[in-house]
Legacy VTK file of the C-alpha trace (Angstrom):
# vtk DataFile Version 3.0
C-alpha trace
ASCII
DATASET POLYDATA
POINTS 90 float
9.143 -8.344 -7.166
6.476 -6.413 -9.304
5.271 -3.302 -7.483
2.225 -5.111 -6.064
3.305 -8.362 -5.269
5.378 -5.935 -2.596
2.445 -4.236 -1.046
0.585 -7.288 -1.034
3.799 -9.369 0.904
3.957 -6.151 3.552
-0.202 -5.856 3.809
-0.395 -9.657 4.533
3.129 -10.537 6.046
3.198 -7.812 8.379
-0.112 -5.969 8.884
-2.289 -9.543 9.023
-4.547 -8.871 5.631
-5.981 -11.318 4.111
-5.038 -9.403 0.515
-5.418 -6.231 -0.939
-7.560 -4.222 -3.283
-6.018 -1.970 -5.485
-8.501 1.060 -6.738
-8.837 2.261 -10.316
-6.158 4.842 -9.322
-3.818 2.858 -7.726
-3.830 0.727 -10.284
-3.210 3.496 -12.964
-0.011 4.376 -10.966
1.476 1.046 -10.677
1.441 0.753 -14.850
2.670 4.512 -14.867
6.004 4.165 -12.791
6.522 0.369 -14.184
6.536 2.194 -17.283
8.692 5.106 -15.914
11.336 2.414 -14.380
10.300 2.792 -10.856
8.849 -0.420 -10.526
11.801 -1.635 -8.395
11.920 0.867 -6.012
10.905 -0.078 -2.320
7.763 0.135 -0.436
6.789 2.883 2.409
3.314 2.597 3.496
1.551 5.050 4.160
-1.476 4.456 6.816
-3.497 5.365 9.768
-1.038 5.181 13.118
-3.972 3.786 15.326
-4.304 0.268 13.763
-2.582 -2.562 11.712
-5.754 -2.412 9.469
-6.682 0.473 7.537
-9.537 1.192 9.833
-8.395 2.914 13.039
-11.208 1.376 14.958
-10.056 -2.212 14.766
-7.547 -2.683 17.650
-4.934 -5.069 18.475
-4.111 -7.417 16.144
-6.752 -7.863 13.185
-6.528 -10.758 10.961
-8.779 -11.762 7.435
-9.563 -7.956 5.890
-8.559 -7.078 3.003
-6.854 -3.835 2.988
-7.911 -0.881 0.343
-4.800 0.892 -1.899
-6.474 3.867 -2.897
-3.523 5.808 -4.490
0.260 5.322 -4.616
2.647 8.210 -4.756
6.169 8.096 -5.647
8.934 9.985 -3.603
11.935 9.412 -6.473
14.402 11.838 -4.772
14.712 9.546 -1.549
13.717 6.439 -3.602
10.249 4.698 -2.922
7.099 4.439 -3.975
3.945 5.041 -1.072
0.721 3.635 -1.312
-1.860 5.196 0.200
-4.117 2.866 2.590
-7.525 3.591 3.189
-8.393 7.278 4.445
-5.292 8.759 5.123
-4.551 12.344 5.227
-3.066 13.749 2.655
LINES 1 91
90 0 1 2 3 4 5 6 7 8 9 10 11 12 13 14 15 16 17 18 19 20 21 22 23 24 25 26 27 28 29 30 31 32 33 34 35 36 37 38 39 40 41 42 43 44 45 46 47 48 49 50 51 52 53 54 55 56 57 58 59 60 61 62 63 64 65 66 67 68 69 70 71 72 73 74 75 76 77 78 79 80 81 82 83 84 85 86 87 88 89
């Protein structure tokens, strides 16, 4: 699967999102490492621990938000790519 059709599969299939927004730099980094050949590699998200969401004030189990890819990273060496959700710190 293209790069993200992935994080959309894991942000809807597994955290509950409705679908995802990728930001102007996000985006820039999927076309990079498509273009590099990293565009198969697997997905690691990388989020807040306190909530399925992005938003570490929504508890339990939330359903229907769409869920913010602000940047995605790649970690070559061990062999995925990380999108960063939301405020994370970096």
């Amino acid at each position: 699967l293209p790069v993200i059709d992935k994080i959309r599969l894991i942000a809807q299939q597994i955290y509950g999102a409705s679908d995802i927004e990728l930001l102007p730099e996000a985006q820039e980094k999927v076309a990079l490492y498509t273009k590099q050949g990293f565009g198969n590699l697997p997905i690691c998200m990388a989020k807040t621990h306190l909530s399925l969401s992005h938003d570490p004030e929504q508890k339990g189990a939330p359903t229907g938000f769409i869920l913010p890819i602000r940047d995605i990273r790649a970690s070559v060496g061990a062999g995925f790519l990380y999108p960063l959700v939301g405020t994370v710190c970096d």
